[in-house]
SEFI-348405 format. One record per residue (C-alpha): z, y, x; residue number from 0. Coordinates in Angstrom, 2 decimals, padded with zeros to 5 digits, always signed. Last residue first. Layout:
BEGIN
w|v|u|resi
Z|Y|X|NUM
...
% end
This chain:
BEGIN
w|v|u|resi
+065.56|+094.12|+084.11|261
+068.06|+093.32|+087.28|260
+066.39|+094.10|+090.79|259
+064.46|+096.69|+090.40|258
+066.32|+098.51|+087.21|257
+069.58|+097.27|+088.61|256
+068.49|+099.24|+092.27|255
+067.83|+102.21|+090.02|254
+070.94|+102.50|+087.82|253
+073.17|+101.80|+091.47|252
+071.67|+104.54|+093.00|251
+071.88|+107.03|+090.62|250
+069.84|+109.77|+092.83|249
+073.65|+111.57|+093.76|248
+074.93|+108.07|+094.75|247
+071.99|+107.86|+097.40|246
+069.14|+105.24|+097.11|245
+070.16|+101.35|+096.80|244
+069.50|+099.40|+100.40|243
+069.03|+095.80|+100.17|242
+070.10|+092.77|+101.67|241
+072.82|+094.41|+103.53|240
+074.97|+094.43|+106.69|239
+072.88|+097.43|+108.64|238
+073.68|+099.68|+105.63|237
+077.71|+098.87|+105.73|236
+077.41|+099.44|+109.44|235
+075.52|+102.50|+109.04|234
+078.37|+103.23|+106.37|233
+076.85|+104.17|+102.78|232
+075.10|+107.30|+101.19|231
+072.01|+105.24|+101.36|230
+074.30|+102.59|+099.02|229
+074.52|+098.98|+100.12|228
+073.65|+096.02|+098.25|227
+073.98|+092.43|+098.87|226
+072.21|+090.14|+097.10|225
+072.72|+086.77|+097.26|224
+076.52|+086.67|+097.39|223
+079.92|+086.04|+099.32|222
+078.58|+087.53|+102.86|221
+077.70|+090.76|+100.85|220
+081.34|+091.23|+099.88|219
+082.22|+091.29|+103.36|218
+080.88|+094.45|+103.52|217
+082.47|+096.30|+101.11|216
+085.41|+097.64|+103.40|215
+082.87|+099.21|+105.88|214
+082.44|+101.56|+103.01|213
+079.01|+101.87|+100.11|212
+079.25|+099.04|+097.89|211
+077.48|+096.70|+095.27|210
+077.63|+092.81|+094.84|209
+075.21|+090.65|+093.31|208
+075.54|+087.38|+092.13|207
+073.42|+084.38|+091.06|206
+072.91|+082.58|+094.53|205
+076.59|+082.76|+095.09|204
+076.89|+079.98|+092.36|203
+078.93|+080.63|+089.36|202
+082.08|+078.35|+088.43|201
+083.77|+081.53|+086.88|200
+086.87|+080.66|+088.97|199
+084.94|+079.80|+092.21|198
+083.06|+082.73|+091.86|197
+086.32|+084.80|+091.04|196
+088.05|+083.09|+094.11|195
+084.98|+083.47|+096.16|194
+084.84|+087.48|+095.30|193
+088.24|+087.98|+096.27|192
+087.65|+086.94|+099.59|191
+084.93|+088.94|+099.76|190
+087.01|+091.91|+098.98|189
+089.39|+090.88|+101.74|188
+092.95|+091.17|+101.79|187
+093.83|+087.66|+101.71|186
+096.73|+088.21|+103.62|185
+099.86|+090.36|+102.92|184
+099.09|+094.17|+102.71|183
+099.59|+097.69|+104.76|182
+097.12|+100.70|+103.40|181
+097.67|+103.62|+105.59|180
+097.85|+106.98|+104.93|179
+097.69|+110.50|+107.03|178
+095.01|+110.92|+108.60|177
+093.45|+108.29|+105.73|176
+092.23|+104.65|+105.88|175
+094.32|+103.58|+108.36|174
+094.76|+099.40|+107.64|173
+097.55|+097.53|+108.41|172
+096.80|+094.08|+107.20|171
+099.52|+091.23|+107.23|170
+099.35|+088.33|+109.80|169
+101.44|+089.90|+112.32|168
+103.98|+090.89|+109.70|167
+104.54|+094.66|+109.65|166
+108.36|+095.03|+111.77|165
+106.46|+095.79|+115.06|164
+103.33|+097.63|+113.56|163
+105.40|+100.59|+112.10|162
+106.38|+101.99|+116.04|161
+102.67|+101.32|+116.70|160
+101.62|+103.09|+113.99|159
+104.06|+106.52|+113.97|158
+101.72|+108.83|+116.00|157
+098.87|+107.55|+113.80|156
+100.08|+110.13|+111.28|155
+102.37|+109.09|+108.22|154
+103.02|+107.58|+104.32|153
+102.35|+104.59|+103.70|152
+100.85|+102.57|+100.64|151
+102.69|+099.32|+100.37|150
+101.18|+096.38|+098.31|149
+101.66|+093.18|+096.08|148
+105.02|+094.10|+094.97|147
+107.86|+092.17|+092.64|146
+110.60|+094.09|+092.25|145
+113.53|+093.07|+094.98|144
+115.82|+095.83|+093.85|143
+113.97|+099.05|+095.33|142
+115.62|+102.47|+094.32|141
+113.05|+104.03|+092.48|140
+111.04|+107.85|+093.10|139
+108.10|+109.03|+090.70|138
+104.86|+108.29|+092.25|137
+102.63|+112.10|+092.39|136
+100.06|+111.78|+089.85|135
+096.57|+111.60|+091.41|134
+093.87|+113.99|+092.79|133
+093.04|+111.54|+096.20|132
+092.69|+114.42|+099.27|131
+095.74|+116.41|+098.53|130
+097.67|+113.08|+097.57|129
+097.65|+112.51|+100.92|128
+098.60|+115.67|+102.78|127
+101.74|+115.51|+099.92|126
+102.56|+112.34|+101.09|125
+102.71|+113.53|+104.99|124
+104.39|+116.79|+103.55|123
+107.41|+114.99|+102.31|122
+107.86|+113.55|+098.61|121
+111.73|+112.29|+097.68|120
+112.58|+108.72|+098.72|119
+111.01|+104.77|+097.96|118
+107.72|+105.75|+096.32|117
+106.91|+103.95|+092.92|116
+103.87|+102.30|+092.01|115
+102.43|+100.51|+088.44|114
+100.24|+097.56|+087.27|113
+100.64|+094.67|+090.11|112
+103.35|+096.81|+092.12|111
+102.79|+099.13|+094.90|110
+105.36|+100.22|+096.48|109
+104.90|+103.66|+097.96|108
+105.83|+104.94|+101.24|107
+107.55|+107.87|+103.20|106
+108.68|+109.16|+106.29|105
+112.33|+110.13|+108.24|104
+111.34|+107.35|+110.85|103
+114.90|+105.58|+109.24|102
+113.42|+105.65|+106.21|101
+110.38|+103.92|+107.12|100
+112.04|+101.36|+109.36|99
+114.46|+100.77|+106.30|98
+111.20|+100.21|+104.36|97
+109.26|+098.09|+106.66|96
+112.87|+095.56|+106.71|95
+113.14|+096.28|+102.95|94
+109.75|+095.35|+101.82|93
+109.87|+091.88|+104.30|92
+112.75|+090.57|+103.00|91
+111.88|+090.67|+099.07|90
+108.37|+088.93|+100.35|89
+105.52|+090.48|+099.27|88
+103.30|+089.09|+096.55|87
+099.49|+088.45|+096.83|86
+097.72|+088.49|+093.47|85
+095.52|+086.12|+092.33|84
+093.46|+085.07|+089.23|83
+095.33|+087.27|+087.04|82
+094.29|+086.75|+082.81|81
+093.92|+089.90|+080.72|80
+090.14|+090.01|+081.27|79
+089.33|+088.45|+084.55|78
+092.02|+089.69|+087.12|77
+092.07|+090.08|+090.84|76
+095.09|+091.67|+092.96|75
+095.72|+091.63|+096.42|74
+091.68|+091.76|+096.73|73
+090.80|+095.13|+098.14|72
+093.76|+096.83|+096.48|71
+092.24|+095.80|+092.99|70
+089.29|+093.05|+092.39|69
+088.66|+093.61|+088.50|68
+087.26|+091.72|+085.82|67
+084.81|+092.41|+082.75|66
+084.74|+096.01|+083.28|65
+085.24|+098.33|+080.82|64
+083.59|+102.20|+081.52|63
+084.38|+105.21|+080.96|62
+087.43|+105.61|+079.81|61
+088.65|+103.01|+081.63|60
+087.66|+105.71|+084.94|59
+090.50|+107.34|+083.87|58
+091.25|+108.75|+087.55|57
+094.76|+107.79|+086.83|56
+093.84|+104.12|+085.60|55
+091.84|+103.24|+088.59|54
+094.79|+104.96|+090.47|53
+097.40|+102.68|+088.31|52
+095.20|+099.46|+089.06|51
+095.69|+099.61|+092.46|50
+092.43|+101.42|+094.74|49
+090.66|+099.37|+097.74|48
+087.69|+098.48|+094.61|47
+085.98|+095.66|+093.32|46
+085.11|+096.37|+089.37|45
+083.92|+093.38|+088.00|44
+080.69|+092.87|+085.70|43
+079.49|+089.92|+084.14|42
+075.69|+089.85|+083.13|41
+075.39|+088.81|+079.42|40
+072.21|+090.84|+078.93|39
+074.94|+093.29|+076.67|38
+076.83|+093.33|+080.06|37
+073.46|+094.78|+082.06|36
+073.24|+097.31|+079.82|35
+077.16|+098.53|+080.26|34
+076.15|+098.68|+084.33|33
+073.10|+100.35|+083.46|32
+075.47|+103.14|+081.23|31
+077.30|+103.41|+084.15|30
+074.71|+103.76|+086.63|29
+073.45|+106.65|+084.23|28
+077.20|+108.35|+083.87|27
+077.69|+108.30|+087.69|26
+081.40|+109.89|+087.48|25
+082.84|+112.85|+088.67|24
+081.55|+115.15|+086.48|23
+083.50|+118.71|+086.72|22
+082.77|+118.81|+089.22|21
+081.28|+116.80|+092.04|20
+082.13|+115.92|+095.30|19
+084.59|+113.17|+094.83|18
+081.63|+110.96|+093.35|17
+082.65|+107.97|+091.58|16
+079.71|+105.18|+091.20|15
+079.27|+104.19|+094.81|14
+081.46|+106.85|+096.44|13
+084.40|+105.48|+095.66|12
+084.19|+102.48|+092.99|11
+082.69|+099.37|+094.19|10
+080.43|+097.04|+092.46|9
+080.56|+092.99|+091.68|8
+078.12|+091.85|+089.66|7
+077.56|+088.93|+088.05|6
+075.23|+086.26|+086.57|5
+071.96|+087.43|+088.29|4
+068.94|+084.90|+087.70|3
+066.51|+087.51|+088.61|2
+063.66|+089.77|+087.53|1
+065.23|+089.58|+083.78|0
% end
């Protein structure tokens, strides 16, 4: 091989799962490098913003096993049926953003470690949501201190600041979508995540690679040698990497292997 790489790490959206096609969504030939590279022994997690039941509903498993995954942009990280991390929110804390929630009329999912479950019936800002990401609509649970690592809500920017005062100062509250936002206990970092796996694995920065196209990936690149950003990727995501892989509709992530890899 051209270099001593151990593992990879390599985003989902937009780096090997393309929205815009049909009926293909996936980047079968960076797949099938990705499955190469595991026969060479290479170690290969998934590091992705999505929970495990959204990897699961786009049946990307199908596809393609990963060694490990980073979920939720590191509240959850498993290698191969053991869990590394997860974060875990508070009993108090869920029903003080929920009762705000319901009281603002609006919506949000729970997300636990393997499943989700929304806390009332859908309304339009959910539905605006799930318009955009082609998944199974949550089914509806009343919320008995189950154990969640996430919250996926539901509403404009109109509602944020009113949100922010009963969100933990420390938590994240990121808007990812006009109409969702992705709130979270600390770490939340894929980079983050990527230490603790490194860490884990006891293999040296020097011998991984990470993969990634959104402003979200790049702190993945500070964790690793090689730090690779798709053309179809973020100027800032672009600026913030070692190397540049060519657009997600050329195979970028079969190509950059095949330079940097075998």
């Amino acid at each position: 091989m051209k270099n001593d790489i151990h593992i990879i790490f390599v985003d989902i959206d937009w780096t090997i799962f393309d929205h815009s096609k049909r009926p293909s969504k996936y980047d079968i030939p960076s797949l099938k490098a990705l499955k190469k590279a595991q026969k060479k022994g290479i170690k290969v997690f998934i590091n992705t913003a999505r929970p495990y039941h959204s990897v699961e509903q786009i049946n990307f498993f199908d596809f393609f096993q990963p060694d490990g995954l980073i979920l939720g942009n590191g509240n959850l990280v498993t290698y191969k049926d053991e869990v590394i991390f997860s974060s875990d929110i508070p009993i108090k804390t869920f029903e003080k953003i929920s009762k705000t929630v319901l009281d603002l009329k609006l919506n949000m999912e729970g997300i636990r470690k393997y499943d989700c479950f929304l806390i009332s019936d859908i309304d339009e800002h959910a539905k605006a949501l799930f318009a955009t990401y082609p998944e199974d609509m949550p089914h509806v649970e009343d919320y008995h201190g189950q154990d969640t690592i996430g919250i996926n809500l539901f509403c404009t920017k109109d509602y944020d600041e009113t949100i922010k005062k009963v969100v933990p100062q420390d938590y994240i509250y990121f808007r990812y979508h006009e109409h969702g936002v992705d709130i979270a206990p600390p770490p939340h970092d894929k980079g983050e995540a990527i230490k603790m796996v490194l860490d884990h694995l006891n293999i040296s920065k020097d011998n991984a690679m990470a993969i990634g196209d959104d402003i979200a990936d790049i702190p993945m690149f500070g964790q690793v040698k090689y730090g690779i950003a798709m053309a179809n990727g973020k100027e800032e995501t672009i600026n913030s990497a070692t190397h540049v892989a060519k657009h997600i509709s050329k195979h970028g992530v079969k190509h950059i292997l095949k330079e940097l890899v075998f």
